[in-house]
C-alpha positions, 0 to 999 in steps of 0.5 A: 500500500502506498504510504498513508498523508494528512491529504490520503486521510483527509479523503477517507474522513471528508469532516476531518480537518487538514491539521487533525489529518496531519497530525493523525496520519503517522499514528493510523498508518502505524495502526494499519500496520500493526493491525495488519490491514494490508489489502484494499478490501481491509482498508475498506472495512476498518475506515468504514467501519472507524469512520461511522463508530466516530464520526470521522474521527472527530470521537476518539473516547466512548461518549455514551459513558461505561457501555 
């Protein structure tokens, strides 16, 4: 996979800022590696899924408390 920008993640979250993007893009593309989410079909699913848990990423903590 190509390496992982600001730019790459602002495109994937569309509400992310450019700022956020920049400085989350290091840290996701260490979790894409470590997760080991190496195809386009895994891609897929992990920032669909992350994006709808949390609202492109603008929740990073449970907001509904001890669920």
């Amino acid at each position: 996979m190509r390496k992982l920008t600001g730019a790459t993640l602002q495109k994937l979250f569309p509400t992310l800022k450019r700022e956020t993007a920049q400085r989350y893009a290091e840290h996701y593309a260490d979790a894409l590696k470590y997760g080991e989410i190496n195809t386009r079909r895994r891609l897929c699913a992990f920032v669909a899924q992350q994006g709808l848990e949390s609202s492109d990423l603008k929740y990073l903590r449970e907001i509904w408390g001890n669920t």
